[in-house]
C-alpha positions in Angstrom: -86.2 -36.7 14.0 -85.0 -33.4 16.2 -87.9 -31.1 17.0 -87.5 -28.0 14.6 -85.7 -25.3 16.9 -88.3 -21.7 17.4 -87.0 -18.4 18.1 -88.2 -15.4 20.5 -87.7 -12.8 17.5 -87.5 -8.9 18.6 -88.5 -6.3 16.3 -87.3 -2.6 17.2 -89.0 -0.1 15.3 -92.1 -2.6 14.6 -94.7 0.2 13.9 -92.2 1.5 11.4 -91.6 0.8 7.4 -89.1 -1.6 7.4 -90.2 -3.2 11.2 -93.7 -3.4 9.0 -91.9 -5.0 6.4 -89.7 -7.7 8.4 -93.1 -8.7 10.7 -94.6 -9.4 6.9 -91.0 -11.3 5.9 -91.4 -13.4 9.0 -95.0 -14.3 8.6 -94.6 -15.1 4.7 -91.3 -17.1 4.9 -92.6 -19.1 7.8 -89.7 -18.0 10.3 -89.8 -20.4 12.8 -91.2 -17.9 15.9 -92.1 -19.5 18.6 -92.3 -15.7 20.2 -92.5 -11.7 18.4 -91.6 -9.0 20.6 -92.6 -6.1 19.3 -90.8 -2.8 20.2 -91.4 0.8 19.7 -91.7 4.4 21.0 -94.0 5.0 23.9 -96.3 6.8 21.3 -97.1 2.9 20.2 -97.2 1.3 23.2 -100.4 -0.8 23.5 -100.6 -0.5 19.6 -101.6 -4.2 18.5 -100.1 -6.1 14.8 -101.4 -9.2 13.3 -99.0 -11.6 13.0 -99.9 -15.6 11.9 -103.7 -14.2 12.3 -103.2 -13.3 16.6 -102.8 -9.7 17.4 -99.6 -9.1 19.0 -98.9 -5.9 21.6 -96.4 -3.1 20.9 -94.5 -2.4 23.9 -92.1 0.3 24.6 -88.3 -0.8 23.9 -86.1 0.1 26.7 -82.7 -1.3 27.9 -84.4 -4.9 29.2 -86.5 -5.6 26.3 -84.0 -7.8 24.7 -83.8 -10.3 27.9 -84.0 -13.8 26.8 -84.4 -12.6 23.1 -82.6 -15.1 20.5 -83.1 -12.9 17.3 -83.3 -9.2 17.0 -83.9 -6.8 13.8 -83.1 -3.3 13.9 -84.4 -0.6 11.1 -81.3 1.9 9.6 -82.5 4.3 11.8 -85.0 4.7 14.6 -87.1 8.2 15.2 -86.1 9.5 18.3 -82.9 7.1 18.6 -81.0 9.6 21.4 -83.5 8.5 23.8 -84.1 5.3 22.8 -81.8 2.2 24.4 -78.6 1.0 22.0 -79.3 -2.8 20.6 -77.6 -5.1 22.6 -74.8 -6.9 22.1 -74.0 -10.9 21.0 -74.8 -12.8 24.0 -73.0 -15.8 23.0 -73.3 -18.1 19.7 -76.9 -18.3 20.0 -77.9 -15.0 19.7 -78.1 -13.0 16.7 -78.8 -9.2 16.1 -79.7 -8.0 12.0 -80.0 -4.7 11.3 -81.2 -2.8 8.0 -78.3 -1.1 5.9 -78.4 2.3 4.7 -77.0 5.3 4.3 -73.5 4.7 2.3 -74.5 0.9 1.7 -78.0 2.6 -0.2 -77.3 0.7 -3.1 -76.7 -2.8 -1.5 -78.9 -2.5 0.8 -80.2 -5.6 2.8 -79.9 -7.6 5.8 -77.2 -8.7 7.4 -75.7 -10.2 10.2 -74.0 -9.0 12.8 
């Protein structure tokens, strides 16, 4: 039987609502993390979140925090956003960016792929 595959998961606006909310989706669905990344605004940096009962550091997203990352989740919309780095793109098949839908798509809101 193949070993079950684990993903280094990236969370941008962790410290946030819905970042808050997909850490909590993660933990109760069993997402198969072998790694969380947690990313905010400097203001957070150093912040700590429970996750599978360890404390995981916030750290400051910037334009490399994404290296070697398979999954990443993205809220609507991030305070401060102008200063803050754009998501990446697809790196290939085996990456995978989700992202939060607002805004026009408020009344189907969920997650998607992108």
């Amino acid at each position: 039987m193949a070993a079950k595959k684990e993903y280094r998961v990236a969370v941008a606006g962790a410290t946030g609502a819905v970042g808050n909310e997909m850490v909590k989706t993660l933990e109760q669905r069993n997402f198969p993390v072998r790694e969380l990344v947690l990313l905010a605004s400097e203001r957070s940096e150093g912040k700590t979140m429970r996750f599978r009962g360890a404390d995981v550091t916030v750290h400051t997203m910037t334009k490399d925090s994404f290296a070697g990352v398979d999954i990443a989740s993205f809220p609507p919309a991030l305070p401060g956003a102008s200063s803050l780095p754009r998501p990446p793109r697809r790196r290939g098949p085996s990456s995978s960016i989700i992202r939060a839908l607002s805004g026009w798509n408020r009344y189907t809101a969920g997650w998607c792929l992108r």
